[in-house]
C-alpha positions in Angstrom: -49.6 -28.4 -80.8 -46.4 -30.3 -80.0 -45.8 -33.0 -82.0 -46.4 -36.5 -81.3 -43.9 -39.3 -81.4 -45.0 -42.9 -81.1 -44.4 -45.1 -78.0 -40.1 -45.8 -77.1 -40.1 -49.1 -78.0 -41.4 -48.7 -81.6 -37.8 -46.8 -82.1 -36.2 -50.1 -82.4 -38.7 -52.6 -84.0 -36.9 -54.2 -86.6 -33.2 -52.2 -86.3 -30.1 -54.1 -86.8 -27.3 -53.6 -83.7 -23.9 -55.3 -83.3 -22.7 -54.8 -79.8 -19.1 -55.9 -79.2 -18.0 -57.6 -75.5 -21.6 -58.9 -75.4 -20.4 -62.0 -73.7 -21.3 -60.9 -70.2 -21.4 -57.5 -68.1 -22.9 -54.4 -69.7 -22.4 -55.8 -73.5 -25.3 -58.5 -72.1 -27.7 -56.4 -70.8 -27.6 -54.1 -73.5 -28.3 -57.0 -76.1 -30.6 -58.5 -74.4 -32.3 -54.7 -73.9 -32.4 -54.1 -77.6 -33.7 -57.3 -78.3 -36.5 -56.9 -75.8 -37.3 -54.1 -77.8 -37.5 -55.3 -81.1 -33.7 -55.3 -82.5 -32.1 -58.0 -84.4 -29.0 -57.6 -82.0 -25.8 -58.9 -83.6 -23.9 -60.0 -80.5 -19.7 -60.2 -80.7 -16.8 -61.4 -78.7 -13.7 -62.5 -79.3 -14.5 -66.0 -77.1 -17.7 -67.8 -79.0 -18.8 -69.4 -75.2 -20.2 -66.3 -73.6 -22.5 -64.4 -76.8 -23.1 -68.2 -77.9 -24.8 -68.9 -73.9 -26.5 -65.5 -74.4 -27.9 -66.1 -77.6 -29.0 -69.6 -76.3 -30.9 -68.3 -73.2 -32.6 -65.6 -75.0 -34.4 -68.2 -77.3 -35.2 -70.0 -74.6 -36.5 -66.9 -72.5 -38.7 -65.1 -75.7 -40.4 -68.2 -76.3 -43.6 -68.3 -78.6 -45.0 -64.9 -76.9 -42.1 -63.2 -76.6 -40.9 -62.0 -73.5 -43.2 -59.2 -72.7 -46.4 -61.3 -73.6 -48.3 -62.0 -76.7 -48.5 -58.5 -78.3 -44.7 -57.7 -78.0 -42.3 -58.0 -80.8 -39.4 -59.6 -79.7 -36.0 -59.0 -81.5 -33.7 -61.6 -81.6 -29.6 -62.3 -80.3 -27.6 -63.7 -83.1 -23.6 -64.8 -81.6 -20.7 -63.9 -83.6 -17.0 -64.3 -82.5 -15.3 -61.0 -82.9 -11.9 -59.7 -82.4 -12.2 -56.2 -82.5 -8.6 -55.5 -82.7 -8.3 -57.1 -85.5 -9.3 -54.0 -88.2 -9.6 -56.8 -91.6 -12.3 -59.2 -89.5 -14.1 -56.0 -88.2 -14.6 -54.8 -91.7 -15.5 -58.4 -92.8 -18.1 -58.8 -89.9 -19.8 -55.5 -91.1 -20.3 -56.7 -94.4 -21.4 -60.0 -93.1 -23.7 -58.2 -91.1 -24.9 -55.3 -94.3 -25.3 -58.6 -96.6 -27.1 -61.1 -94.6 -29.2 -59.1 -91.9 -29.8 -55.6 -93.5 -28.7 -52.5 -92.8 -27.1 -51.9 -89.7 -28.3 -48.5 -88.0 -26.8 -48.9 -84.5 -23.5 -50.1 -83.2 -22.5 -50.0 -79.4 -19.2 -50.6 -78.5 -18.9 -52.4 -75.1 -15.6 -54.5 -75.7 -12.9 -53.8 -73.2 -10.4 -54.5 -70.7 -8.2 -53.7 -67.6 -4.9 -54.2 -67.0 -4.8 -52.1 -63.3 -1.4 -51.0 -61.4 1.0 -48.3 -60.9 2.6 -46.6 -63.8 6.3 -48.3 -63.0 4.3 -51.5 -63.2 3.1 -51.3 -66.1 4.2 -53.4 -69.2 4.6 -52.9 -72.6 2.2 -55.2 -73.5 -0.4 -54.5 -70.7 -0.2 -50.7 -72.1 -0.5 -52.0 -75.6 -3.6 -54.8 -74.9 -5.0 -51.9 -73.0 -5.2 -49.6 -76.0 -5.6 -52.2 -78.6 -9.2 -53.3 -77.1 -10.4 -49.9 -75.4 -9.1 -47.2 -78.1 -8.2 -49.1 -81.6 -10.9 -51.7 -81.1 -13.5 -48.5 -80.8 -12.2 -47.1 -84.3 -12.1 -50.0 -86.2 -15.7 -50.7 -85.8 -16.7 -47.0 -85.9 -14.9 -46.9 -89.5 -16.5 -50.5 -90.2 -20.0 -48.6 -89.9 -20.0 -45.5 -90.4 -19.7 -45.4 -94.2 -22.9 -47.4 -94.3 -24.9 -45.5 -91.7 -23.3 -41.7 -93.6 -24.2 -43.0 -97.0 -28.0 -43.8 -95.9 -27.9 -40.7 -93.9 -28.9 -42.7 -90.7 -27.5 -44.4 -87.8 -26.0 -44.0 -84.6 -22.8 -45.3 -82.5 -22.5 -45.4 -78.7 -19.4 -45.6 -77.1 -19.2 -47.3 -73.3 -16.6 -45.2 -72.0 -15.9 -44.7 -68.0 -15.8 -42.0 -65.4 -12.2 -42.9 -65.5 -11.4 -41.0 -68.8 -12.8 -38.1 -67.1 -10.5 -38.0 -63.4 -7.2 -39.3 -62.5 -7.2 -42.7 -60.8 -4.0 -44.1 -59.4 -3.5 -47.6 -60.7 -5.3 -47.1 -63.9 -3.3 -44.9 -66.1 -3.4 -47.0 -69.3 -7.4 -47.7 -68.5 -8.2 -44.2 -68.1 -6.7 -43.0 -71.2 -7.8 -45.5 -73.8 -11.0 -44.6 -72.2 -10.4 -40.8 -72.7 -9.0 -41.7 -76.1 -11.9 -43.5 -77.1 -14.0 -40.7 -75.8 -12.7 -38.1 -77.9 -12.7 -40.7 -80.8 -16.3 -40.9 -80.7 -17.0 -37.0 -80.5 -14.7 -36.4 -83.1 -16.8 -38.8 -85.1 -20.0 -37.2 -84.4 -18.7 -34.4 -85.6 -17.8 -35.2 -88.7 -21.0 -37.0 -89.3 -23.5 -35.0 -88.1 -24.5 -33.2 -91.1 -25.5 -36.7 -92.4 -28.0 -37.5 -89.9 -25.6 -40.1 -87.5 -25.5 -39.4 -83.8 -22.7 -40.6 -81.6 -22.4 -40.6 -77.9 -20.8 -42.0 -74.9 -22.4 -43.9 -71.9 -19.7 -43.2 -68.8 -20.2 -45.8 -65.9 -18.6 -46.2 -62.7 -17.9 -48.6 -61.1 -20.5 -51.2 -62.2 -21.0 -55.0 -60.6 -19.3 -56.9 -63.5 -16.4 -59.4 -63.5 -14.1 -56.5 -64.5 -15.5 -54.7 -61.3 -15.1 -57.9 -59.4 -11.4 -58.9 -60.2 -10.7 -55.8 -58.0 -12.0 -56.5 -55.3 -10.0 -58.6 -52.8 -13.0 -59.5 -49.6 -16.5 -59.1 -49.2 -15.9 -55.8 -47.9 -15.2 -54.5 -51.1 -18.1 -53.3 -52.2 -18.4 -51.3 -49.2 -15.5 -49.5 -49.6 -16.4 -48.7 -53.1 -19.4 -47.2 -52.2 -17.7 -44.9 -49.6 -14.4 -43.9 -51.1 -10.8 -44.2 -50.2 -9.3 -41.0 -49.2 -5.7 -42.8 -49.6 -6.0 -42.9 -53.4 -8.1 -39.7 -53.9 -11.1 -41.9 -54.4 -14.4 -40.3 -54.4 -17.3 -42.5 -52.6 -20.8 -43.0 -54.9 -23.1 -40.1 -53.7 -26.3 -42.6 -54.6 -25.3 -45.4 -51.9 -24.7 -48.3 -54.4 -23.0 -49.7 -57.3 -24.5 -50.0 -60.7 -25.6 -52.9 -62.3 -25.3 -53.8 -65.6 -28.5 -52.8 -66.8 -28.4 -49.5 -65.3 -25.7 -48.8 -67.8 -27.9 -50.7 -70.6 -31.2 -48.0 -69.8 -28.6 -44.9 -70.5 -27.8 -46.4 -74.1 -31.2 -47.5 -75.1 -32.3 -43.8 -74.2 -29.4 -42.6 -76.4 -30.4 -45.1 -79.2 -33.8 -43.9 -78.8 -35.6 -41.2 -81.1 -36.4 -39.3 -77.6 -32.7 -38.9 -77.9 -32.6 -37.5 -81.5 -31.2 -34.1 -81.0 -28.2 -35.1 -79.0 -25.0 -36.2 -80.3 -21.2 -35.9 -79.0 -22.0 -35.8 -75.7 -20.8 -37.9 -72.2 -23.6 -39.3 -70.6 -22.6 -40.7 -66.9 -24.2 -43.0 -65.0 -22.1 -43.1 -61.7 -24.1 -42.5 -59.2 -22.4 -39.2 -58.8 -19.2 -40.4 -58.1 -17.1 -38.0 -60.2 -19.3 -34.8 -58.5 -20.2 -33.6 -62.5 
């Protein structure tokens, strides 16, 4: 007889996350996901106003009962400023995190940022900001928690990559490959750590309706064209008809986070809407 495993949200009763760029877009809904399920979600960003209104409106939203009703077990949100390019405070967080909430057994890392235009545009620094965030930013909290997670011989890491690390996109050279950086970053990883029982994995959106998403678009016809492609740039419509939202990106990493997910590690999971035809 197959084995049975207890109901998905049990997985996460009483875990400790930290998810980085939780102060809006995907890092949000995946807080507020895990803490829906039961995870004491350590929320970071480098500015205290958006994880500190987060935190705020989740206290106010799980009330007595919780937000699923009396018999759920609501997590909790719990704001932290974060620079994670900043490898000292990143190490200092996790030990902040280790000492004073327990261990942690999940980390997502959501933190990142776009600095679009043509290769002969770009700067030095917009190619070096690019990188510091989406790439460095990915390994200093990866090496922050991983020695913790190896030595218990638990834990996982999810990466929130992009479609982008996995086809050319005019205009978004550096983006694209701190995003394929961090990609191979986080495989590399999970290989290295497997034999101790950690799993890591990547979560590869498209284009997603976030304020990163938004700064792109120039009209209200935007998202139109989005959704059906620009043949001028070698840009692929979204096969599904719409673009994501934020929690569509959130449901992928809970699944990954998930003990229904506990034989899978190194791989890119991509939630597109089939926009990159894999």
């Amino acid at each position: 007889m197959p084995e049975h495993r207890p109901e998905h949200r049990t997985d996460f009763v009483g875990r400790i996350a930290l998810v980085t760029g939780a102060g809006q877009g995907i890092g949000a809904a995946v807080a507020v996901s895990l803490a829906t399920l039961g995870t004491e979600v350590i929320a970071t960003d480098r500015s205290a106003h958006g994880v500190d209104e987060l935190a705020a409106s989740w206290r106010e939203r799980s009330g007595a009962d919780g937000p699923e009703g009396p018999h759920a077990r609501p997590g909790s949100i719990t704001p932290m400023v974060l620079d994670v390019t900043d490898g000292a405070a990143v190490d200092a967080a996790v030990k902040v995190i280790e000492d004073e909430h327990g261990p942690l057994g999940l980390l997502v890392n959501v933190a990142g940022v776009l600095r679009p235009g043509p290769v002969a545009e770009l700067t030095d620094d917009d190619w070096a900001q690019t990188f510091a965030v989406n790439t460095t930013g990915v390994f200093h909290t990866s090496r922050a928690a991983v020695g913790p997670m190896t030595a218990r011989g638990s834990g996982c890491i999810i990466t929130v990559g992009s479609n982008a690390a996995g086809i050319p996109r005019t205009g978004m050279a550096a983006y694209a490959a701190s995003k394929a950086a961090a990609t191979m970053f986080t495989k590399c990883l999970g290989l290295e750590v497997a034999r101790s029982g950690v799993r890591c994995n990547i979560v590869a959106p498209g284009s997603t309706d976030t304020a990163m998403q938004r700064a792109l678009w120039t009209d209200g016809d935007a998202p139109r064209r989005v959704i059906a492609g620009d043949p001028r740039t070698y840009r692929t419509g979204i096969p599904l008809g719409r673009i994501a939202e934020p929690q569509d990106i959130a449901d992928a990493v809970v699944f990954l986070a998930s003990d229904r997910a506990r034989h899978i590690t190194m791989q890119e999971l991509y939630v597109d809407g089939g926009a990159t035809l894999r």
